[in-house]
C-alpha positions in Angstrom: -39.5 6.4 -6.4 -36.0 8.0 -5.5 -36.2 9.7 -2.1 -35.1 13.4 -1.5 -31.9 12.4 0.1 -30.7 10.3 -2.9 -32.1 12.4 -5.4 -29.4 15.2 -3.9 -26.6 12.4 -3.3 -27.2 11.5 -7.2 -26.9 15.4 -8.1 -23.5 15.9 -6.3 -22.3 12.7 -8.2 -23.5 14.5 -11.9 -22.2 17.7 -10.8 -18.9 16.4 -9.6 -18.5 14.4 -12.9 -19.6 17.9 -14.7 -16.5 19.5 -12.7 -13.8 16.6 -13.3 -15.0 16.3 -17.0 -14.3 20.6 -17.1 -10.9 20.3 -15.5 -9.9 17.3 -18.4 -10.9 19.6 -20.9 -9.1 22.8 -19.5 -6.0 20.7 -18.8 -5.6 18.7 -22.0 -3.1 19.5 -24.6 -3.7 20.5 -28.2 -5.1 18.5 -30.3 -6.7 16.0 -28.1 -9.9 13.7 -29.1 -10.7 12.0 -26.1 -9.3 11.4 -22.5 -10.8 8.3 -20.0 -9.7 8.6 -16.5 -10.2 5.6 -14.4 -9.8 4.8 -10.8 -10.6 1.7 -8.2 -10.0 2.1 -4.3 -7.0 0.5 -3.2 -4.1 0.0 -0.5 -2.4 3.3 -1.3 -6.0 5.7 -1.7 -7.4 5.8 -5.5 -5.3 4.1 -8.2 -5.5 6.5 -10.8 -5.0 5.9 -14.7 -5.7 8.6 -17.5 -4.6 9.4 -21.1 -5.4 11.6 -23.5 -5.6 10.1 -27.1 -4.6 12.9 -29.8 -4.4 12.2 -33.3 -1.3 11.1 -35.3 0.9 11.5 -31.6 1.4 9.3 -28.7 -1.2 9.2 -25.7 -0.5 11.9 -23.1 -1.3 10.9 -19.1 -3.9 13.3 -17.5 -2.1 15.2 -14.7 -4.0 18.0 -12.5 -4.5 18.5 -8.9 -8.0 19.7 -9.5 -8.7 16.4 -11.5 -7.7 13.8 -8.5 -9.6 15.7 -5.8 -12.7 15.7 -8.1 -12.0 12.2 -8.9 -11.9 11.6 -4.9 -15.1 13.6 -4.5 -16.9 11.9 -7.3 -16.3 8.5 -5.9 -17.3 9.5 -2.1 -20.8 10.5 -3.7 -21.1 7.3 -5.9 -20.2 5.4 -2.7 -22.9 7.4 -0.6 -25.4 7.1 -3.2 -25.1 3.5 -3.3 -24.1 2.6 -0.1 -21.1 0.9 -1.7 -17.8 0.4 0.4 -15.3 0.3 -2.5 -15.9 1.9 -6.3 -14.4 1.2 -9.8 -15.0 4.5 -11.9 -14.0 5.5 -15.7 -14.8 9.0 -16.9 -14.4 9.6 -20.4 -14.3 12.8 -22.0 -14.5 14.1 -25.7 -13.3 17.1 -27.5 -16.5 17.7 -28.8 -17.8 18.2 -24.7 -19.6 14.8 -24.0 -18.5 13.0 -20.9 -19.8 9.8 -19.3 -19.3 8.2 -15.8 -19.3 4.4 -15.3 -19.1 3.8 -11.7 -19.5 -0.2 -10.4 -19.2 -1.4 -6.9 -15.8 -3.3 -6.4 -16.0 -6.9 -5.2 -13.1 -7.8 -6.2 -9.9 -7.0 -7.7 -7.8 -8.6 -10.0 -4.4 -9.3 -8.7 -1.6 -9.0 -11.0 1.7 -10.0 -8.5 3.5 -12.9 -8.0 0.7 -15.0 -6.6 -2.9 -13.8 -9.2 -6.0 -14.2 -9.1 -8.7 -12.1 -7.6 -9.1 -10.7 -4.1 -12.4 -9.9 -2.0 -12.5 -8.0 1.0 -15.5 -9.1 2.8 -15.1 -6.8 5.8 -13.2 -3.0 5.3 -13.5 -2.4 8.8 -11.1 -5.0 9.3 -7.7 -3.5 10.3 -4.2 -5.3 10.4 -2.4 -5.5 13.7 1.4 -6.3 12.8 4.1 -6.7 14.7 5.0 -3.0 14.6 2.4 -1.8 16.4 3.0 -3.4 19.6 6.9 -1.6 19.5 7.7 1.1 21.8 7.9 4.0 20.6 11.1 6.7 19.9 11.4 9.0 23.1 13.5 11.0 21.3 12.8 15.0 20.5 12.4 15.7 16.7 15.3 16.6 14.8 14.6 19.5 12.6 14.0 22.5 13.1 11.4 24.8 11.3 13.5 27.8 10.6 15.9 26.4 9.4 13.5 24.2 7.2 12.4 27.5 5.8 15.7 28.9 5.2 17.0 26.0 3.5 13.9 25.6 1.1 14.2 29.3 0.1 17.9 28.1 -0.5 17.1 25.6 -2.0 14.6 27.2 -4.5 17.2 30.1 -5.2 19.8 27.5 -6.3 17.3 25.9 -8.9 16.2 29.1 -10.4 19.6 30.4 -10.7 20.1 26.5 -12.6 16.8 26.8 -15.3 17.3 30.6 -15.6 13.7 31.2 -14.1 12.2 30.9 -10.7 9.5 28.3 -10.4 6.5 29.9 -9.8 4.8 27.9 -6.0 1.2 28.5 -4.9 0.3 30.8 -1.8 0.8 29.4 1.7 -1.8 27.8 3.9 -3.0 29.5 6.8 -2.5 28.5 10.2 -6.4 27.5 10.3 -6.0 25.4 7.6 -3.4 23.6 9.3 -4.7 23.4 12.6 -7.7 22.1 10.4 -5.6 19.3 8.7 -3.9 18.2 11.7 -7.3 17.5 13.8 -8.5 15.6 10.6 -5.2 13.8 10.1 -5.2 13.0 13.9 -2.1 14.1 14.7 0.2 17.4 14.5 2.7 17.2 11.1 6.1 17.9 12.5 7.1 21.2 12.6 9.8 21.7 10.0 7.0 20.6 7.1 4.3 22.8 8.8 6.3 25.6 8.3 7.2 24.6 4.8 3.0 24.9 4.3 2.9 28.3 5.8 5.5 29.4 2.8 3.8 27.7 -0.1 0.8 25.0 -0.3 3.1 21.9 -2.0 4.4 22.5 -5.6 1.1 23.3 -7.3 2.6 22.2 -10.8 2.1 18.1 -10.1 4.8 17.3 -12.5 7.4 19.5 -10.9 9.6 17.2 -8.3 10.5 19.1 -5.8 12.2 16.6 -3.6 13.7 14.6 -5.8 11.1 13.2 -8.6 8.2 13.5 -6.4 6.2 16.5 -6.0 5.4 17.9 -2.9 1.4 17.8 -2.7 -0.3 20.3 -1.5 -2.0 19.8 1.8 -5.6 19.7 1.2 -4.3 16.3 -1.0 -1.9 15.0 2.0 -5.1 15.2 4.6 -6.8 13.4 1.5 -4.4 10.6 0.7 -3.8 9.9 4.0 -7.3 9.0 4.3 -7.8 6.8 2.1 -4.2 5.7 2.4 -4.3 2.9 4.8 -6.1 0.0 3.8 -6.1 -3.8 5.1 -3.3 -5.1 3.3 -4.8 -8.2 2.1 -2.9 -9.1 -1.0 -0.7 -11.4 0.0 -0.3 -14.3 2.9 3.0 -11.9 4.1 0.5 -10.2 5.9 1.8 -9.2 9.6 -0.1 -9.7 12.4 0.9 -8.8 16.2 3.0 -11.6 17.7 4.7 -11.2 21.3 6.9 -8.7 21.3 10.6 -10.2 22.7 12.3 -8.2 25.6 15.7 -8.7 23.6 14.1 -7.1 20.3 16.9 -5.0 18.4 16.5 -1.4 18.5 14.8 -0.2 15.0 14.5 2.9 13.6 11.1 2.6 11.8 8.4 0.4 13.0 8.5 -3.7 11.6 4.9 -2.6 9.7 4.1 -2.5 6.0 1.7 0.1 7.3 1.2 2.5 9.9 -1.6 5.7 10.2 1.8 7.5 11.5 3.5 7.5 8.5 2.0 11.1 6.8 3.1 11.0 3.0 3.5 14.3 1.6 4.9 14.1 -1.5 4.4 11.4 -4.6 5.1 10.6 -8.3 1.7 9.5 -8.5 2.7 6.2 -9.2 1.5 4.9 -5.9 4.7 5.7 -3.8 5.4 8.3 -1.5 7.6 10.4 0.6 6.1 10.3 4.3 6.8 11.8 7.6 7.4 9.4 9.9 5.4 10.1 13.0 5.3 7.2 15.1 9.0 5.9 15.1 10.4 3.1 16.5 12.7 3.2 19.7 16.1 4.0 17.4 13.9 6.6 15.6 12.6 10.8 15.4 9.3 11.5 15.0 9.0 13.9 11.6 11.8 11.2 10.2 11.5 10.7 5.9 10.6 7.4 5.0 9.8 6.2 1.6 6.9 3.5 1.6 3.7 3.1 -1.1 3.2 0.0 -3.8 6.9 -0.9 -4.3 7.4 -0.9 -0.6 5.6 -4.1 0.7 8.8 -5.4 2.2 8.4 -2.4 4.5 9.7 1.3 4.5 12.8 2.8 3.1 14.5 4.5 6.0 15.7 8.3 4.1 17.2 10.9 6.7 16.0 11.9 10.2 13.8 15.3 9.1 12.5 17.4 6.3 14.9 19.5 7.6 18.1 17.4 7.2 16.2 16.0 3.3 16.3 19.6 2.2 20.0 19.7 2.9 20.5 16.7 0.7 19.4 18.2 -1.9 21.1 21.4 -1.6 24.3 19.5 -1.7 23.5 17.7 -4.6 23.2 21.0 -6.5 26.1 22.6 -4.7 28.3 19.3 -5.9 26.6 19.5 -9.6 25.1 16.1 -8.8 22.2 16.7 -11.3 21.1 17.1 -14.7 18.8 19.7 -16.3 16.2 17.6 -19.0 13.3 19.6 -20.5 13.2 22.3 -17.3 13.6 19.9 -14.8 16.2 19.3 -12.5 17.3 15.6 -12.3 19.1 14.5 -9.3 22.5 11.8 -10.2 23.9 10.9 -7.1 21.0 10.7 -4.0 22.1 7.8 -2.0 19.3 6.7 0.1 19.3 5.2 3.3 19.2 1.1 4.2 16.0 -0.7 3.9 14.8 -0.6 7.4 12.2 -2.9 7.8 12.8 -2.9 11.5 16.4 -3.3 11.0 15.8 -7.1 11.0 19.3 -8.9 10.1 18.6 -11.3 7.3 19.9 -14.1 6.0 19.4 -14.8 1.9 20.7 -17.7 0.4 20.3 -20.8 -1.6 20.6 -23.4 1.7 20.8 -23.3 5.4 24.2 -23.1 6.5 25.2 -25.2 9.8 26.4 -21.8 11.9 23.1 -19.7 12.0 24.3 -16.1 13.4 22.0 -16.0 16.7 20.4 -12.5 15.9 19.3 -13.3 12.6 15.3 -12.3 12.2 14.6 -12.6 8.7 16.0 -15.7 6.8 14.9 -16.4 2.9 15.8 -19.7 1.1 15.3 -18.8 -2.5 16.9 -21.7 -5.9 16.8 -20.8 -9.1 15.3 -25.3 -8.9 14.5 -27.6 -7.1 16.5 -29.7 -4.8 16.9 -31.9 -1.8 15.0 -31.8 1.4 16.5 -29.0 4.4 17.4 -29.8 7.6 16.1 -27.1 9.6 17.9 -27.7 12.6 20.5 -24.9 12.4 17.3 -22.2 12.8 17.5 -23.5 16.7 20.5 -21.2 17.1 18.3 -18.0 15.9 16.2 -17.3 19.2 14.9 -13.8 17.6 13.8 -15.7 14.1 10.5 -14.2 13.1 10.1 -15.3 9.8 11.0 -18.1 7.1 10.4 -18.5 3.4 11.9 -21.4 2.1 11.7 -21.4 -1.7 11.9 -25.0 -3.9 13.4 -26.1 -1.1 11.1 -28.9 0.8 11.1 -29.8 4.2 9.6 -32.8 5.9 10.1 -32.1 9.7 9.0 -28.5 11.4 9.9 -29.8 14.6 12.7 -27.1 14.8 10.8 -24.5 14.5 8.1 -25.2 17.7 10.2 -23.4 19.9 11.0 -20.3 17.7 9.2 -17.3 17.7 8.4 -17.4 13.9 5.0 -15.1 12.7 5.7 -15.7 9.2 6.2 -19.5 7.1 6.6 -20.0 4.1 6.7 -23.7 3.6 7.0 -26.7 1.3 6.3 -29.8 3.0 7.2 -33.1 1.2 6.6 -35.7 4.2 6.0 -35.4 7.7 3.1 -32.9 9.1 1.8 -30.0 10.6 1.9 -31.3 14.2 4.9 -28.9 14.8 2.7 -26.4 14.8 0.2 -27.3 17.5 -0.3 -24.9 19.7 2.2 -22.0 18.1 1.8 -19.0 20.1 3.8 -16.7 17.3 2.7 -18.1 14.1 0.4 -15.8 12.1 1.1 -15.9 8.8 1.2 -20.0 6.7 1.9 -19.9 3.0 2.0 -23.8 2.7 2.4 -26.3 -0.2 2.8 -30.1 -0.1 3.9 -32.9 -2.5 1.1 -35.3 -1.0 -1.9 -34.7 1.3 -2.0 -33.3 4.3 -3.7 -32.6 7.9 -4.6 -29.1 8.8 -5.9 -30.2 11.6 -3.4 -29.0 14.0 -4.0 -25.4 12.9 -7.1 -25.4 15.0 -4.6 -25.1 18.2 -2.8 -22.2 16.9 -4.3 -19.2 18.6 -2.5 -16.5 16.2 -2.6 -18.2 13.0 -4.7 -14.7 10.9 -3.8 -15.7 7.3 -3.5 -18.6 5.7 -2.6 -19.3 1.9 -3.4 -23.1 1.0 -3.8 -22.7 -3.3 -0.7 -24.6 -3.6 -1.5 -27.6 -0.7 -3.4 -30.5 -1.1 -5.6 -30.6 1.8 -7.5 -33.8 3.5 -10.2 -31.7 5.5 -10.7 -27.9 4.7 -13.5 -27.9 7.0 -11.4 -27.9 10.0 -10.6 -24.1 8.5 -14.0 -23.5 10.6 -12.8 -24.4 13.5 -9.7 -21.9 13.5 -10.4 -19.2 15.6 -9.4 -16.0 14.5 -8.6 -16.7 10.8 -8.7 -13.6 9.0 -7.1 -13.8 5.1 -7.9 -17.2 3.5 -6.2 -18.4 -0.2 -7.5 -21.3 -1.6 -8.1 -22.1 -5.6 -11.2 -22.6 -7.1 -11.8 -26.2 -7.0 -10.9 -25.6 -2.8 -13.3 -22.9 -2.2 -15.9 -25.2 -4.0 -15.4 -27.6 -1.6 -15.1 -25.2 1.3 -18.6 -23.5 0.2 -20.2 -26.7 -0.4 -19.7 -28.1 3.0 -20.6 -24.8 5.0 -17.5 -24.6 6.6 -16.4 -20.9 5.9 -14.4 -19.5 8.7 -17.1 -17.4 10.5 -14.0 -14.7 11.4 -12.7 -14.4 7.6 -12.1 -11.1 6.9 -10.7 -11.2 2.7 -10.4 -14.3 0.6 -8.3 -14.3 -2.6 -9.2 -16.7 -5.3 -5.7 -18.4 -6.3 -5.2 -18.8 -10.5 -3.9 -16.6 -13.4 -6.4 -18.2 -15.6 -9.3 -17.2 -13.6 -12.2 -15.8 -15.7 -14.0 -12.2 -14.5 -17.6 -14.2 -14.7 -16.1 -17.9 -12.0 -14.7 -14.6 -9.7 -17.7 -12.6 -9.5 -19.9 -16.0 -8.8 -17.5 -17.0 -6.5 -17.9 -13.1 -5.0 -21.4 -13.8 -4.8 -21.3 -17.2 -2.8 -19.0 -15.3 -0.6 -22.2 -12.1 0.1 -20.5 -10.0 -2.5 -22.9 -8.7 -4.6 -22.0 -6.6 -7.6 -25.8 -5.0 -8.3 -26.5 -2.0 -11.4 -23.9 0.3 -12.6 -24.0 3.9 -12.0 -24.0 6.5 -14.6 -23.5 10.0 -15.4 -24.0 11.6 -19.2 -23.8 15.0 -19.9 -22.1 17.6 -22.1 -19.8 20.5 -21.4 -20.9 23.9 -22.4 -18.6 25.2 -25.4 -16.2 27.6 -23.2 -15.4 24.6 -20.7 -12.7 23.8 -22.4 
């Protein structure tokens, strides 16, 4: 028999659906049949996907404020219902007024990049420590400056209306409680400039209107939201960045060398998983309240954009004084915005198809990449990089590291043909190994390198994957199917192991959820919800 206290949790979850499943139905166009609005906790808060179908035309997406903060409610009740750490949801909604939820714990997720398969995360409270982190931080005052923030939104706003011929309509401002509010939950103040943008109006309220650019400027109930849910372990790769000594003769960087950082405040989105941010923990080059761009197409790090909100409202009051823009369907379109350098800690890198003999000495970053393969690299010329942090060497094989035991590199990404992993004994700054081989090889000597956090072996043929238990603080493992069977088999699963991704595009749902289930992960009974609207909900 249900208890009180989940008998309540399990109400809040049928009224929230009730409320999501009202807000479809108020917000769908004419003619609709049916709209499904699905969502599954991820890196950049709930990944969202909705359509409405309506006969004889093309599906429509589901847009609404309203919609993803019930959708965000909904799955925190699930969660607490169930006791679940991650939930898959679909809601799906008919003309007629019946909805249905289907909520199912997440054990894993499929992964649909440049190395699938199918990711679990065995422990959430897990949180990367990348090299960022241990930076010093900007001294520096903030660069805008709140009135003038003001003036130049009201500008700003001015210029467009006098554009469309009507003056887009924003909701009421925030109160200072409210923000006081946000910034104790956020853990940190928002800089000034955008807080006084809130106490003129609470984002765009439309969530189609782009405001800055193409992104709309959320209101700030959503920014405390997103921000919470925002940063998650990023565990989908073997690029993962872990903290590595820090050199005394690091280059000055604007933004922080982190895919991630709880500093970063986005404020405004596309809903596409990217997102303008406030950049609150700067580098030493940087200003705190700087406008970054990170989100999903931003693994490689952020995209550095202008020092303030202050100086980004300027932009774009240029853009429309030059006539760099375009009017499409009522919105303005901006031509010409020229963003700022990629800034993933200003790291000088060096892309090519070989290694050339004169390695510049302050090159950080250098990236091998042929269009096929070819002969084995001589690595020797990296000696001359003292500040080299990381390597990915592309269909090109190498069969000595030796070069590399001295050099501070956290990531490697390696194919060895020949030779061994001896090299690597003892690495103080290695963190990160994305290795393949031709032939067998030894991982022994990865048991002496104190860093090493994540480790991606699906393309390597390994002699003894039980000496992966004896690494001491591996965190991310990769290994394919047949590997992990072994691995499992033997006992010998990294006690420390934080996420595992199964390696394989062929992978079938039913081999990843067993292999889940070897792992703890257990999948247990769907949730669900049915119910019907009453007939003015709509």
């Amino acid at each position: 028999m249900s208890t009180e206290p989940e008998q309540s949790m399990a109400e809040q979850v049928e009224q929230g659906v009730a409320r999501v499943a009202e807000s479809i139905a108020a917000n769908a166009p004419e003619g609709w049949t049916e709209a499904v609005l699905a969502s599954r906790q991820g890196l950049f808060g709930l990944g969202v996907s909705g359509r409405y179908t309506i006969a004889g035309e093309k599906p429509r997406p589901v847009h609404g404020a309203a919609i993803f903060q019930g959708l965000d409610d909904v799955t925190a009740a699930v969660g607490a219902a169930r006791g679940w750490e991650r939930t898959n949801l679909e809601i799906r909604c008919r003309s007629s007024g019946e909805f249905a939820l289907t909520a199912s714990r997440q054990v894993v997720s499929r992964l649909h990049d440049a190395r699938p398969g199918f990711l679990a995360v065995l422990d959430h409270d897990c949180r990367l420590s990348q090299p960022g982190f241990a930076q010093e931080e900007s001294g520096a005052a903030p660069a805008g400056d709140p009135d003038l923030a003001v003036t130049r939104l009201r500008a700003y706003l001015e210029r467009r209306a006098d554009i469309l011929g009507h003056a887009e309509k924003l909701p009421p401002p925030v109160t200072t409680t409210a923000l006081d509010d946000a910034e104790r939950r956020l853990g940190r103040p928002l800089p000034a400039d955008l807080r006084a943008l809130y106490l003129i109006a609470d984002g765009s309220g439309d969530e189609a209107l782009g405001l800055f650019g193409s992104l709309a400027w959320m209101p700030l109930a959503r920014l405390v939201a997103v921000n919470a849910n925002l940063w998650e372990p990023v565990w989908s790769g073997w690029e993962t960045s872990w903290d590595s000594v820090v050199l005394d003769a690091e280059p000055l960087d604007t933004v922080r060398r982190c895919h991630e950082h709880p500093g970063w405040l986005p404020f405004a989105t596309a809903d596409d998983g990217n997102y303008l941010a406030v950049d609150m923990s700067p580098a030493r080059a940087g200003r705190p309240g700087q406008v970054i761009q990170i989100g999903r197409d931003y693994y490689d790090g952020p995209l550095y954009v202008c020092d303030s909100v202050t100086s980004l409202l300027a932009r774009y009051l240029d853009l429309l004084e030059r006539d760099a823009y375009e009017v499409e369907e009522d919105e303005v379109d901006y031509i010409e915005f020229v963003e700022g350098p990629r800034e993933f800690g200003s790291s000088p890198e060096l892309v090519a198809d070989g290694i050339p003999q004169d390695v510049p000495p302050g090159v950080q970053t250098v990236l091998i990449h042929c269009n096929a393969p070819s002969g084995l690299m001589d690595l020797t010329p990296l000696t001359a990089a003292p500040h080299l942090r990381r390597l990915e060497l592309q269909r090109r094989p190498v069969d000595d590291l030796s070069p590399l035991r001295e050099l501070p590199v956290e990531f490697l990404g390696v194919t060895l043909h020949g030779g061994d992993l001896v090299p690597l004994a003892g690495h103080r700054h290695l963190t990160a190994l994305d290795l393949a081989t031709s032939g067998p090889v030894d991982i022994a000597p990865l048991r002496t390198v104190p860093n090493l956090r994540s480790l991606d072996l699906s393309r390597a043929e390994v002699r003894n994957l039980t000496a992966l238990a004896e690494c001491p603080d591996l965190r991310y493992l990769a290994l394919t199917a047949g590997q992990w069977a072994v691995l499992l088999d033997q006992g010998a699963l990294p006690a420390t192991l934080a996420a595992a991704r199964l390696a394989g595009a062929e992978v079938p749902d039913d081999v990843a959820l067993a292999w889940a289930e070897r792992l703890g992960r257990f999948v247990g009974e769907p949730f669900t919800v049915t119910g019907t609207l009453a007939p003015d909900s709509g």
